[in-house]
C-alpha positions in Angstrom: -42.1 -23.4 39.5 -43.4 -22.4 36.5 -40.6 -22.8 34.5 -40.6 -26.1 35.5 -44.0 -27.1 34.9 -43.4 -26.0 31.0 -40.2 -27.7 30.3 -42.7 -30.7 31.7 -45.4 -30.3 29.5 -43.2 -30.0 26.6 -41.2 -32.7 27.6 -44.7 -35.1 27.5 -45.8 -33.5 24.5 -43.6 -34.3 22.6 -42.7 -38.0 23.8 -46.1 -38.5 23.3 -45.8 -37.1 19.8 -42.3 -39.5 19.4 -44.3 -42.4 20.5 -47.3 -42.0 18.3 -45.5 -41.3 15.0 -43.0 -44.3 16.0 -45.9 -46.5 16.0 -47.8 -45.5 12.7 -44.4 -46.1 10.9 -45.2 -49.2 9.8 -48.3 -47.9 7.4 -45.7 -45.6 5.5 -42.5 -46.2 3.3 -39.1 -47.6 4.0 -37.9 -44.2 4.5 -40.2 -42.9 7.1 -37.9 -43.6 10.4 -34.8 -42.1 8.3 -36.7 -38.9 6.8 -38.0 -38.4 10.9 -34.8 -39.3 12.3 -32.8 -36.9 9.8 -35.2 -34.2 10.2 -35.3 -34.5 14.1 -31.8 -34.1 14.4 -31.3 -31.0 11.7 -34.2 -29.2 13.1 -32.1 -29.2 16.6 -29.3 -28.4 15.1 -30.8 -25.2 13.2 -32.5 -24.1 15.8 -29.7 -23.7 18.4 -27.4 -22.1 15.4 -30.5 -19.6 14.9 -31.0 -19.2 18.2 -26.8 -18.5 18.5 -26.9 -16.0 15.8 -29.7 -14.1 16.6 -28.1 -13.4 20.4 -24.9 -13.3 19.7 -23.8 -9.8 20.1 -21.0 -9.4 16.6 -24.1 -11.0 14.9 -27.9 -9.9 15.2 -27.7 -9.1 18.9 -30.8 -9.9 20.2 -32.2 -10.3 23.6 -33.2 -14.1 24.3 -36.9 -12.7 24.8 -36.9 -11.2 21.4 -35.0 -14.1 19.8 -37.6 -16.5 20.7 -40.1 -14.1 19.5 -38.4 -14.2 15.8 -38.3 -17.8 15.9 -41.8 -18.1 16.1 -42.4 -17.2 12.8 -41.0 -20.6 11.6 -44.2 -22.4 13.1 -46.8 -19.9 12.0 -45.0 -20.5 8.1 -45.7 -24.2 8.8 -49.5 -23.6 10.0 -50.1 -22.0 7.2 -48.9 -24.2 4.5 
């Protein structure tokens, strides 16, 4: 059940994240719903390829525990810039 209860939380999260930026929009440039949009759609993209790569066994052979544990580096970078 826990399992559950975090794909739900994430899942409001980050609707509730959608639905905020969606509605500032109009207080930035043209390009705001494209640059989101664009970057949205890349950043799921990249992750799943990363995530691929670092399990697949030819390629960095990683468990999914320790995987996930490498991809967390990518937020910390952000935090910190």
């Amino acid at each position: 059940m826990s399992s559950h209860s975090g794909v739900i939380f994430a899942s409001l999260g980050s609707g509730l994240g959608e639905i905020t930026y969606l509605s500032l929009t109009p207080f930035f440039g043209r390009n705001a719903i494209s640059a989101w949009s664009s970057g949205t759609g890349g950043a799921g993209v990249i992750g799943a390829l990363s995530y691929a790569g670092l399990t697949e066994p030819k390629l960095a052979n990683l468990s999914p525990k320790a995987a996930l544990l490498v991809m967390l580096v990518v937020p910390v970078i952000f935090a910190s810039a």
